[in-house]
N, CA, C and O atoms as CSV, one atom per row, in Angstrom:
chain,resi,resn,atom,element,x,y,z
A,1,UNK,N,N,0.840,-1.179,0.000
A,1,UNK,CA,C,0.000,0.000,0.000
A,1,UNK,C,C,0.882,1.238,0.000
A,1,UNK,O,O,1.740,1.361,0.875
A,2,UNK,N,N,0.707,2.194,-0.974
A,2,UNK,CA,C,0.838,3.094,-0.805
A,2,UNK,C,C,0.606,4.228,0.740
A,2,UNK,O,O,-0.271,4.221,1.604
A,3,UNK,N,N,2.048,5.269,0.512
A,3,UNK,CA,C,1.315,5.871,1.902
A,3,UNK,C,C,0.930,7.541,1.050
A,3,UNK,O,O,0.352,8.479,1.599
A,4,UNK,N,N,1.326,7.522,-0.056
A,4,UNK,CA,C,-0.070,8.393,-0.724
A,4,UNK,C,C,-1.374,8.458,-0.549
A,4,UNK,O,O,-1.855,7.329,-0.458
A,5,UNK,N,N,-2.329,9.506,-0.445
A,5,UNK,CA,C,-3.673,9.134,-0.458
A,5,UNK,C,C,-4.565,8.755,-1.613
A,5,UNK,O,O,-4.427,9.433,-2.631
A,6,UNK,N,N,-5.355,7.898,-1.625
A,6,UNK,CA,C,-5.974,7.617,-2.656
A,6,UNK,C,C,-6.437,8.696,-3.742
A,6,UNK,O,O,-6.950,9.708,-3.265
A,7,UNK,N,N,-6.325,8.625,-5.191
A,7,UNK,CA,C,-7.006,9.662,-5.597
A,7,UNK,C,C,-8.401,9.018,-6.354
A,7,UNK,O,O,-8.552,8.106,-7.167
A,8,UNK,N,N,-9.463,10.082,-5.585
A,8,UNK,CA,C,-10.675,9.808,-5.885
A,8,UNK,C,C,-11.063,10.943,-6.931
A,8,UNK,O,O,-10.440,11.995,-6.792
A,9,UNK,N,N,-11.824,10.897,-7.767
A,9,UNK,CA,C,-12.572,11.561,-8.737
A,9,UNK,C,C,-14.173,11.169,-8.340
A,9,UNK,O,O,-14.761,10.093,-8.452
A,10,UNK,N,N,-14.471,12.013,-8.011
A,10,UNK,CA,C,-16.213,12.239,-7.946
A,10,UNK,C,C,-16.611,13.184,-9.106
A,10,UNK,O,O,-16.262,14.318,-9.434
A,11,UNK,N,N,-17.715,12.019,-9.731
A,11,UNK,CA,C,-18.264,13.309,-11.281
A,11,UNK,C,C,-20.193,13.251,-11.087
A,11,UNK,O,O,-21.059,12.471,-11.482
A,12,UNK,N,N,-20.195,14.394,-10.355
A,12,UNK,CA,C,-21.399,14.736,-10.218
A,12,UNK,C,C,-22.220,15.157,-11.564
A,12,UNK,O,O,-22.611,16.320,-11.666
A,13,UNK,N,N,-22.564,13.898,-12.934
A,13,UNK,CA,C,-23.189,14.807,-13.660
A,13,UNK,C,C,-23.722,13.491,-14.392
A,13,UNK,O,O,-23.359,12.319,-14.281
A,14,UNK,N,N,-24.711,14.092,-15.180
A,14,UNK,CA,C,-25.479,12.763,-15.753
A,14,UNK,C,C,-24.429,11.974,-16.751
A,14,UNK,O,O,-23.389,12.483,-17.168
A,15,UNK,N,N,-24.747,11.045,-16.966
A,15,UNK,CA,C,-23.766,10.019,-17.952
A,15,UNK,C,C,-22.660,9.962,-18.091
A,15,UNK,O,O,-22.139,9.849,-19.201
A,16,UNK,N,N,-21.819,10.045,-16.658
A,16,UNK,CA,C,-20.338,10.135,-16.422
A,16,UNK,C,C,-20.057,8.842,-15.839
A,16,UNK,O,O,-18.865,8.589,-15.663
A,17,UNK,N,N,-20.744,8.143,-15.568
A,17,UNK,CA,C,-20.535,6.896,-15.042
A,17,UNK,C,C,-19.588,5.321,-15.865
A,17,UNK,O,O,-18.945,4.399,-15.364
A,18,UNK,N,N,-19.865,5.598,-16.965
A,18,UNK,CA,C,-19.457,4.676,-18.175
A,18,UNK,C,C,-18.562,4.774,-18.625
A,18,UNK,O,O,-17.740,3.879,-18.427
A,19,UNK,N,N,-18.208,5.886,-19.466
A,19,UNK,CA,C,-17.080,6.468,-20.010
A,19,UNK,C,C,-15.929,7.273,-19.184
A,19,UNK,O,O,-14.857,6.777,-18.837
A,20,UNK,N,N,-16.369,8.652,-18.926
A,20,UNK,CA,C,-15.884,9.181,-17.949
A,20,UNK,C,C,-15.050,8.452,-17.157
A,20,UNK,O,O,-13.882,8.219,-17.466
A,21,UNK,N,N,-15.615,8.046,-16.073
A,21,UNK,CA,C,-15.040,7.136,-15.274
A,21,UNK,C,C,-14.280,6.020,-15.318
A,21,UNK,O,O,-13.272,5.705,-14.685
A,22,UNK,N,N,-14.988,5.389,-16.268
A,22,UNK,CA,C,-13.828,3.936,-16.593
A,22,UNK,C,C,-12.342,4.819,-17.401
A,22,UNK,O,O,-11.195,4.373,-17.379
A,23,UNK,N,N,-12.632,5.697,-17.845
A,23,UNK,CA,C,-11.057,6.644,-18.471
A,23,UNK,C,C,-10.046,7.426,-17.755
A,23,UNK,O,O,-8.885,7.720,-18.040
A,24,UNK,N,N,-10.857,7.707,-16.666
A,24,UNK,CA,C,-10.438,8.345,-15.334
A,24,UNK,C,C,-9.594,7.050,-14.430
A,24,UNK,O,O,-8.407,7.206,-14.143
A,25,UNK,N,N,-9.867,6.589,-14.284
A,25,UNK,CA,C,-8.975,5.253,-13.849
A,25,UNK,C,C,-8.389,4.432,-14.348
A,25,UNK,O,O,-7.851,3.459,-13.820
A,26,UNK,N,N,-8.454,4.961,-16.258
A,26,UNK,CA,C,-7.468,4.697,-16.916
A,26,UNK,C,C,-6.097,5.453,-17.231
A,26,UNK,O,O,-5.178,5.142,-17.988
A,27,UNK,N,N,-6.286,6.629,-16.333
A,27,UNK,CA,C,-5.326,7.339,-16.538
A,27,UNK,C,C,-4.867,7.708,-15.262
A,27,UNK,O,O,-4.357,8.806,-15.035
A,28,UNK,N,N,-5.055,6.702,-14.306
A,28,UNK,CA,C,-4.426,6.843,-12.923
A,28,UNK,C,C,-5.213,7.310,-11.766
A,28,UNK,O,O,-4.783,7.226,-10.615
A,29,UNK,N,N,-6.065,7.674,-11.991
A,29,UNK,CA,C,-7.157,7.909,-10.551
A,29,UNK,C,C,-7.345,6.148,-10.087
A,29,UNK,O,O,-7.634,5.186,-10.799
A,30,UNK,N,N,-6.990,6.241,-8.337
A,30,UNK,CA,C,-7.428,5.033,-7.903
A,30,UNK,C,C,-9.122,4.645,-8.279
A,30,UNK,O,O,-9.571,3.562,-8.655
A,31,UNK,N,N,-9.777,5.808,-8.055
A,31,UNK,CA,C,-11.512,5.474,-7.643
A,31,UNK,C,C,-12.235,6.435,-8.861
A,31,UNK,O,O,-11.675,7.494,-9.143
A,32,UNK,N,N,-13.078,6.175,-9.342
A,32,UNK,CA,C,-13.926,7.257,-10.292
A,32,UNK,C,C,-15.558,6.594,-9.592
A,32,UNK,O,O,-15.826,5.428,-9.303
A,33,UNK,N,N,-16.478,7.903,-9.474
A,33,UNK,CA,C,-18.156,7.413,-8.865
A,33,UNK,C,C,-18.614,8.349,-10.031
A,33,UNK,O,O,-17.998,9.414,-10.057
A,34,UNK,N,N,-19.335,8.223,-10.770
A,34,UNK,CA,C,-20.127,8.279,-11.295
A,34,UNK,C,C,-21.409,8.099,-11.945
A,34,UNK,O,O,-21.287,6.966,-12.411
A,35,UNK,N,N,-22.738,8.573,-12.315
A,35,UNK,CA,C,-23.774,7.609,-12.889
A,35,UNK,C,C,-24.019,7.923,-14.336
A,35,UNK,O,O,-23.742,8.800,-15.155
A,36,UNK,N,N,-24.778,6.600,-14.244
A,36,UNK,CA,C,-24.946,5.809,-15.239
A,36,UNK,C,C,-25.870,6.720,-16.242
A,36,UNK,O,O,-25.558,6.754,-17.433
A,37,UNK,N,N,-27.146,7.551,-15.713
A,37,UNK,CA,C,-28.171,8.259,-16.079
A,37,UNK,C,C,-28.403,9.492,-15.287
A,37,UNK,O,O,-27.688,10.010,-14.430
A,38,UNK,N,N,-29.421,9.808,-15.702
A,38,UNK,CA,C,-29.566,10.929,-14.626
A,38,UNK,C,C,-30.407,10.734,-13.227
A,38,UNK,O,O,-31.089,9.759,-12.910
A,39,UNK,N,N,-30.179,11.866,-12.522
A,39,UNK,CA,C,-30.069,11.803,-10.973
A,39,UNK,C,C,-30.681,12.733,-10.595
A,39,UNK,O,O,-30.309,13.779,-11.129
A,40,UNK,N,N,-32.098,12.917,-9.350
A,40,UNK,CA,C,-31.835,13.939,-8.871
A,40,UNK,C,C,-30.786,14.418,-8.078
A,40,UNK,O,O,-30.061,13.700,-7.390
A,41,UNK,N,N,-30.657,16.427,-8.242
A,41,UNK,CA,C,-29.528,16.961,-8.013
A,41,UNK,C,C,-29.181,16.909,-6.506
A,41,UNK,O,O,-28.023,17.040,-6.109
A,42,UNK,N,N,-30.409,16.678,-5.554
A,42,UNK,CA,C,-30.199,16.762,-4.197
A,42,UNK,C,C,-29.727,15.092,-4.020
A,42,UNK,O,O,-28.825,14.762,-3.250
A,43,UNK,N,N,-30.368,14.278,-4.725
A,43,UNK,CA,C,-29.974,12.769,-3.926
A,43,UNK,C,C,-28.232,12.585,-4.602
A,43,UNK,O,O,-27.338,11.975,-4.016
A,44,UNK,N,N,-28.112,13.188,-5.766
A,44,UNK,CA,C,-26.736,13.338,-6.070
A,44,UNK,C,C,-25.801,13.613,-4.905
A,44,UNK,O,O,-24.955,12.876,-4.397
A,45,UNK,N,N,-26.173,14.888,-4.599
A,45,UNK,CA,C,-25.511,15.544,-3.944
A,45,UNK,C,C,-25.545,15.057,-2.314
A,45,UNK,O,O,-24.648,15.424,-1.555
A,46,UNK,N,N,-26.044,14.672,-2.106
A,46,UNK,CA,C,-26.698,13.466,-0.236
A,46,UNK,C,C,-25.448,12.419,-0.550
A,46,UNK,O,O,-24.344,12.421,-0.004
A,47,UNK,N,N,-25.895,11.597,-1.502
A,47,UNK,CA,C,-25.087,10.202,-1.868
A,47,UNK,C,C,-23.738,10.891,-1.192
A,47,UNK,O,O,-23.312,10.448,-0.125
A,48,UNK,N,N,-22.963,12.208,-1.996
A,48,UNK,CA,C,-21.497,12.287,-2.186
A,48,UNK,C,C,-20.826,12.983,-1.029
A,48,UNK,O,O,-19.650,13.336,-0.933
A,49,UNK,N,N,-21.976,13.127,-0.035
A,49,UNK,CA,C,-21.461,14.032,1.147
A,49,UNK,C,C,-21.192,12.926,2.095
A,49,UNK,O,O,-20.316,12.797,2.951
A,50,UNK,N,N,-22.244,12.102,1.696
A,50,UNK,CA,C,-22.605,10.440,3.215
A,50,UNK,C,C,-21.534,9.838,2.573
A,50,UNK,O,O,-20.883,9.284,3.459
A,51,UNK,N,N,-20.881,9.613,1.227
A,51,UNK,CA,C,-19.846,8.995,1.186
A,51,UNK,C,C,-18.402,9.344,1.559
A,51,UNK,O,O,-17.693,8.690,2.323
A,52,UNK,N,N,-18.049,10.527,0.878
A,52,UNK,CA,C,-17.228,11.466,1.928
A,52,UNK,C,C,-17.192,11.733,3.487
A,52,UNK,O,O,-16.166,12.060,4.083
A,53,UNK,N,N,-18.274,11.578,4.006
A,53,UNK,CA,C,-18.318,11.646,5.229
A,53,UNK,C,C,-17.762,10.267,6.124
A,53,UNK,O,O,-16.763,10.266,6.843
A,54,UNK,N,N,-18.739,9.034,5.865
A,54,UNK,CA,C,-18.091,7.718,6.188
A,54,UNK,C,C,-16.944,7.372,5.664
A,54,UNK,O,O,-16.866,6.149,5.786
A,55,UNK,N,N,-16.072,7.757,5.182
A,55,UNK,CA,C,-14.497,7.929,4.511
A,55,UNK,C,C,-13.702,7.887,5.270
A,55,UNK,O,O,-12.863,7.196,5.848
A,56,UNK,N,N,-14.287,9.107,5.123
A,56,UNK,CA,C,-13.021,10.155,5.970
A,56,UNK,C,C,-13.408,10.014,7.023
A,56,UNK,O,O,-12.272,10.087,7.493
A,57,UNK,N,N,-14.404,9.775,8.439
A,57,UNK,CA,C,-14.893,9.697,9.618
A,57,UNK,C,C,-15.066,8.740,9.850
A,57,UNK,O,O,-16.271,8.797,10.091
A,58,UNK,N,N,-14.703,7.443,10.039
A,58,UNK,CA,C,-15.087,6.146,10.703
A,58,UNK,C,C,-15.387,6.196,11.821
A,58,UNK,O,O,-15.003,7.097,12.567
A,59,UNK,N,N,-16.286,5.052,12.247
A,59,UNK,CA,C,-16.470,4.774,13.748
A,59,UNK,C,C,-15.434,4.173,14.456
A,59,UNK,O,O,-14.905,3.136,14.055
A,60,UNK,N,N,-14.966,4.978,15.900
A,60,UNK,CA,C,-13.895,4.406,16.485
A,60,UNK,C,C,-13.515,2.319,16.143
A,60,UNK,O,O,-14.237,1.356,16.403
A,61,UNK,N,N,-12.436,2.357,15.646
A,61,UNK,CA,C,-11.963,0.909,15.669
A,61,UNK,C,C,-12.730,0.497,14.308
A,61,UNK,O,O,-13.202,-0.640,14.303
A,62,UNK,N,N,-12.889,1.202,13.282
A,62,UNK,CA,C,-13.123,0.723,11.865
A,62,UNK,C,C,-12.336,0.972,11.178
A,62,UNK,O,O,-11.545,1.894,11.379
A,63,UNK,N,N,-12.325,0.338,10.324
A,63,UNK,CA,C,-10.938,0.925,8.206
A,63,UNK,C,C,-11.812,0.705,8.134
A,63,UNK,O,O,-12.278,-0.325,8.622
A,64,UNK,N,N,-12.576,1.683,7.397
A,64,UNK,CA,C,-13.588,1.662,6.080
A,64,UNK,C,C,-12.598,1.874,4.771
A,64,UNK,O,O,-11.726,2.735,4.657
A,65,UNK,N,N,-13.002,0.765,3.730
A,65,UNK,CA,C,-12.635,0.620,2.915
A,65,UNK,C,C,-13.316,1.596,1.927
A,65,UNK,O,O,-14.508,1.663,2.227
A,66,UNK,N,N,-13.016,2.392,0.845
A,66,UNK,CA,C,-13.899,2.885,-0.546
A,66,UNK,C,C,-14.690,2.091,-0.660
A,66,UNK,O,O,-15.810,2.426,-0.277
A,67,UNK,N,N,-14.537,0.757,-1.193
A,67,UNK,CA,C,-16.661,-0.084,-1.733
A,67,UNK,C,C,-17.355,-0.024,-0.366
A,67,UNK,O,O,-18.582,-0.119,-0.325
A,68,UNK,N,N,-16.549,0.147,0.890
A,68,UNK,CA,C,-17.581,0.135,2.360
A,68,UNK,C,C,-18.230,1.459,2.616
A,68,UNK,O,O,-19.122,1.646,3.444
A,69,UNK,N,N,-17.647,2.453,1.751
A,69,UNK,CA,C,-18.061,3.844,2.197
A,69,UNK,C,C,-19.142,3.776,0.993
A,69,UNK,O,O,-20.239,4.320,1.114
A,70,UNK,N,N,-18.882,3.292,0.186
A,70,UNK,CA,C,-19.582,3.182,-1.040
A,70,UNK,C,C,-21.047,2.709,-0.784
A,70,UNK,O,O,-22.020,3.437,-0.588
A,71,UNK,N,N,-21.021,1.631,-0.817
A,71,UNK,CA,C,-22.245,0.901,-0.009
A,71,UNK,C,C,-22.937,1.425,1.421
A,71,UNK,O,O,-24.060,1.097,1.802
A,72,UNK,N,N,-22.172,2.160,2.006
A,72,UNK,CA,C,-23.331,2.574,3.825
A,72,UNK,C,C,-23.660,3.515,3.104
A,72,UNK,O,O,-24.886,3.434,3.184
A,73,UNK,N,N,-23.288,5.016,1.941
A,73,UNK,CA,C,-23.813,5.637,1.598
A,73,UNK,C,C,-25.055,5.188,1.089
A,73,UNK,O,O,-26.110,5.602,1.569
A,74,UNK,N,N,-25.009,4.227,-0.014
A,74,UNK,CA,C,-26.175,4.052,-0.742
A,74,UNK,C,C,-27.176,3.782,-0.226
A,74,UNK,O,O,-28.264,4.290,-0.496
A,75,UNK,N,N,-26.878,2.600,0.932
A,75,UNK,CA,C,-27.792,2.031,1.877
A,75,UNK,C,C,-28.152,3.594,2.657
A,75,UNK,O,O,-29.350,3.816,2.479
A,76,UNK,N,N,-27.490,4.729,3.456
A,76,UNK,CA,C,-28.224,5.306,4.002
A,76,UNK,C,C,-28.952,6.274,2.977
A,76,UNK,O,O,-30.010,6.639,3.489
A,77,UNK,N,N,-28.803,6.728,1.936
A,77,UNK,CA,C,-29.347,7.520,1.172
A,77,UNK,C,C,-30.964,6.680,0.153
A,77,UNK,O,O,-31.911,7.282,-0.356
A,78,UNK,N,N,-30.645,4.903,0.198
A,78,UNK,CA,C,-31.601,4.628,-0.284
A,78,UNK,C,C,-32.953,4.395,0.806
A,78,UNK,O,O,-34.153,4.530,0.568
A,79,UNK,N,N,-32.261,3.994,2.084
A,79,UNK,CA,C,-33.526,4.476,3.207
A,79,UNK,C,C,-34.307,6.120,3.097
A,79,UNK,O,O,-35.363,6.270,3.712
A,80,UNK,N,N,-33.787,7.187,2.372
A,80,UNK,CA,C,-34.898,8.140,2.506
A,80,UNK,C,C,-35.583,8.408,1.441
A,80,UNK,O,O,-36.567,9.140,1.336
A,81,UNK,N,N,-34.881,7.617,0.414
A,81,UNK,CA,C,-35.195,8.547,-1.671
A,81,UNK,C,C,-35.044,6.922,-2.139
A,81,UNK,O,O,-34.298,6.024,-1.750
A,82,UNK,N,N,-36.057,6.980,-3.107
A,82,UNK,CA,C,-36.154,6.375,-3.697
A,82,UNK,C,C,-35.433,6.397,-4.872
A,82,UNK,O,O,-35.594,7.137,-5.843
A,83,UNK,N,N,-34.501,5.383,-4.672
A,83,UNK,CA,C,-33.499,4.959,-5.944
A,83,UNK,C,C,-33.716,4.081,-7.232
A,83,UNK,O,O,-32.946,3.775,-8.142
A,84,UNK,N,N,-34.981,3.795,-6.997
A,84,UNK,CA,C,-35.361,2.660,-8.298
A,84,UNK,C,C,-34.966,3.489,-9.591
A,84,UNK,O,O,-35.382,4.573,-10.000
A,85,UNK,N,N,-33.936,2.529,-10.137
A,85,UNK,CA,C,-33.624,2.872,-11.664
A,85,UNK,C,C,-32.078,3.883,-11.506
A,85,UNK,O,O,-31.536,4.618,-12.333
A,86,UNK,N,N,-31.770,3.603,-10.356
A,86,UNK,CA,C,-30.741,4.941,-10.110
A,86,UNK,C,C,-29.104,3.912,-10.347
A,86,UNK,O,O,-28.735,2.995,-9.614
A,87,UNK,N,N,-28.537,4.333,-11.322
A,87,UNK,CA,C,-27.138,3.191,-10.890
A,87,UNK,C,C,-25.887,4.467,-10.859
A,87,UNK,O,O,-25.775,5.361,-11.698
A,88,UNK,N,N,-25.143,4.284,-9.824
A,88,UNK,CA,C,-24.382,5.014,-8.945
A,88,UNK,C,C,-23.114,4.213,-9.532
A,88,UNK,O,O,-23.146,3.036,-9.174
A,89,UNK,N,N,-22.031,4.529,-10.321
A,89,UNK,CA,C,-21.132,4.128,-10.771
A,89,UNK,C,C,-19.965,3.857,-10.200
A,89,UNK,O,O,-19.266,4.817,-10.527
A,90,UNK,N,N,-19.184,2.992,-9.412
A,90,UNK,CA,C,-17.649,3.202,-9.110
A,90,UNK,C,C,-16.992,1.972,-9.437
A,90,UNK,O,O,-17.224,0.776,-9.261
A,91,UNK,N,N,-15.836,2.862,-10.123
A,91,UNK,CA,C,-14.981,1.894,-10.689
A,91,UNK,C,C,-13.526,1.998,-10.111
A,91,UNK,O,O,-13.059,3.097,-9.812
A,92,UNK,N,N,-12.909,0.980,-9.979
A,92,UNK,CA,C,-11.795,0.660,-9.061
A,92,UNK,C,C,-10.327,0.667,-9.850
A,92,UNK,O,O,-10.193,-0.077,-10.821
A,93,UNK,N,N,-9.458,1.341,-9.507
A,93,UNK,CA,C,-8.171,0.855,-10.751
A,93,UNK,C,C,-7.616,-0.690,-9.820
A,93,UNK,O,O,-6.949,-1.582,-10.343
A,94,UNK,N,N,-7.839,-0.690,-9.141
A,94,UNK,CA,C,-7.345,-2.096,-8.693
A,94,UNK,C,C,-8.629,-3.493,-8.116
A,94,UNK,O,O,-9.712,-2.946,-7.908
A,95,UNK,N,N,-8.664,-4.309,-7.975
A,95,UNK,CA,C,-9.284,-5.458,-7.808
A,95,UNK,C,C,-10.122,-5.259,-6.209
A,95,UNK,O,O,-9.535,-4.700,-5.282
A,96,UNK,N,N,-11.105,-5.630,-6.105
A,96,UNK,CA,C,-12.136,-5.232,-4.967
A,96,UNK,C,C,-11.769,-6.592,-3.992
A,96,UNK,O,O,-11.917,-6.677,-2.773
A,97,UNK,N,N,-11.433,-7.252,-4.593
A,97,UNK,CA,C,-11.176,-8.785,-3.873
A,97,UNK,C,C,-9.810,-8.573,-3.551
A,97,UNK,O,O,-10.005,-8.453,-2.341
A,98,UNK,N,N,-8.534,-8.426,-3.671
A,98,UNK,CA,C,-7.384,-8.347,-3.199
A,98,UNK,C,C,-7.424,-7.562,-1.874
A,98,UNK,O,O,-7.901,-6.427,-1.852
A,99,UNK,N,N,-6.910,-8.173,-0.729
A,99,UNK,CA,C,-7.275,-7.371,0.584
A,99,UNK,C,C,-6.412,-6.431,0.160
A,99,UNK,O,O,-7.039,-5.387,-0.018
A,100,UNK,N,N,-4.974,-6.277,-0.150
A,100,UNK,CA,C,-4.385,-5.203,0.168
A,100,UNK,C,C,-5.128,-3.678,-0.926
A,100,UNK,O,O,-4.998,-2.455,-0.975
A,101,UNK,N,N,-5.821,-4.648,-1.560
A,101,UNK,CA,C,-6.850,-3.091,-2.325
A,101,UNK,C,C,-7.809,-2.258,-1.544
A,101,UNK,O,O,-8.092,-1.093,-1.824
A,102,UNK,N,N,-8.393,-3.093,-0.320
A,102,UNK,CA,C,-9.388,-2.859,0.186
A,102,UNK,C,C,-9.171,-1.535,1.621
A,102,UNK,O,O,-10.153,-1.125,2.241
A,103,UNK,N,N,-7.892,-1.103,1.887
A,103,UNK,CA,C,-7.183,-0.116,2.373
A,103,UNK,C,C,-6.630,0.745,2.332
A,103,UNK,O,O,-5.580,1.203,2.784
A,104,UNK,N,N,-7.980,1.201,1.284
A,104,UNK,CA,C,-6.667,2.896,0.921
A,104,UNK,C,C,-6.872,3.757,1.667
A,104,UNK,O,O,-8.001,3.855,2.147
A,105,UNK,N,N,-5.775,4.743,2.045
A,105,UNK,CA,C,-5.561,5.885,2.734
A,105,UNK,C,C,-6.346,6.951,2.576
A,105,UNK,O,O,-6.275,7.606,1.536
A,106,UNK,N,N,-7.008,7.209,3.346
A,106,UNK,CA,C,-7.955,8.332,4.018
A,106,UNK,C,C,-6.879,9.538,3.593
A,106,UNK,O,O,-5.671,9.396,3.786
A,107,UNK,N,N,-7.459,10.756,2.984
A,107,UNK,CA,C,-6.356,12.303,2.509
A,107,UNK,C,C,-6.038,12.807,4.315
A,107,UNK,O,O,-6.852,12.496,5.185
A,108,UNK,N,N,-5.475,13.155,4.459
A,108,UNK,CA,C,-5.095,13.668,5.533
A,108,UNK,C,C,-5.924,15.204,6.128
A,108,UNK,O,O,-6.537,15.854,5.282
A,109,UNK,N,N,-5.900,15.619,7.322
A,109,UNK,CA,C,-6.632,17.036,7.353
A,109,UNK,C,C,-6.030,17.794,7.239
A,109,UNK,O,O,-4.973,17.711,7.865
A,110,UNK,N,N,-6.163,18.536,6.734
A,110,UNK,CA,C,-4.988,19.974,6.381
A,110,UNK,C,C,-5.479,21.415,6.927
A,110,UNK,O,O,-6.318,22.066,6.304
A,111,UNK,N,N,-5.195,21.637,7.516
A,111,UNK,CA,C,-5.588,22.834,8.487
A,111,UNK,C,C,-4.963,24.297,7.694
A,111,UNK,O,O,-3.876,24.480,7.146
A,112,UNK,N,N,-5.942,25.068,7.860
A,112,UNK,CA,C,-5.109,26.139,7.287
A,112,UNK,C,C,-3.494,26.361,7.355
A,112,UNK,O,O,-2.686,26.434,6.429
A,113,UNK,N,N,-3.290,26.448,8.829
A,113,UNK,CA,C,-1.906,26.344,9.092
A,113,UNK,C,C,-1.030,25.823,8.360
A,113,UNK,O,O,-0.064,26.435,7.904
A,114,UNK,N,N,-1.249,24.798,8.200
A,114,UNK,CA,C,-0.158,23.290,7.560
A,114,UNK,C,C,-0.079,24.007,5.957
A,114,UNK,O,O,1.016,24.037,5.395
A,115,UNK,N,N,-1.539,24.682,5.148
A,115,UNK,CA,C,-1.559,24.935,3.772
A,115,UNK,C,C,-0.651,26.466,3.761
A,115,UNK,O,O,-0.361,26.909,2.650
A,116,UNK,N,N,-0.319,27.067,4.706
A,116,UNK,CA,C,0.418,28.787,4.909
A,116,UNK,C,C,1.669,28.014,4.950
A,116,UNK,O,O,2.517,28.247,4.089
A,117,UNK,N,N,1.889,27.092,5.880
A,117,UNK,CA,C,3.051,26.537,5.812
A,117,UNK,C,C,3.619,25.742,4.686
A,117,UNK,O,O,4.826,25.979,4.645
A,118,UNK,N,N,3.228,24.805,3.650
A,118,UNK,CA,C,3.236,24.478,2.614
A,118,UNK,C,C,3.913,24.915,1.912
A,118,UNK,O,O,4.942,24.421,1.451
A,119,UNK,N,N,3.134,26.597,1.575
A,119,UNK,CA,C,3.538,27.585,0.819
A,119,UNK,C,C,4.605,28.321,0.635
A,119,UNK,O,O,4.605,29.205,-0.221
């Protein structure tokens, strides 16, 4: 494993799921999410915050993996909105079954400070 952080591409837009995405992780992005069709703009936008959120925030004594953040999103976003017909795209540059795929690195927090300092 890398101690880089994963690079994710989120493409909030209709029919980015297929193309888009599968090219995006052909050109080196670990993760591309995209859909398949169109979406409403709020359940779009719910999905990519609950996934970002369970990411980056685990519950004490979890690795959430990307397909695990992937999946509690959907599951909590398909408990309020109805998703029938909705396909939520993510494609992996590496294998979902290989454990050492299943651990990628959370981006780090970067505090203003750290980004003045950077500079």
């Amino acid at each position: 494993m890398s101690d880089k952080p994963a690079r994710i591409v989120t493409l909030n837009l209709y029919y980015s799921g297929a193309r888009i995405g599968r090219e995006l992780v052909k050109s080196g992005a670990h993760v591309a999410l995209g859909f398949l069709d169109e979406i409403d703009d709020e359940v779009a936008e719910t999905f990519f915050q609950k996934f970002y959120w369970t990411w980056c925030h685990p519950e004490k004594g979890t690795n959430l993996s990307i397909p695990d953040a992937f999946l509690s999103a959907w599951k909590e976003v398909s408990e309020k909105n109805s998703l029938h017909g909705t396909s939520i795209v993510i494609w992996m540059g590496r294998s979902v079954f290989e454990m050492n795929s299943l651990a990628e690195r959370r981006p780090s927090r970067v505090t203003t400070s750290k980004r003045l300092a950077a500079r």
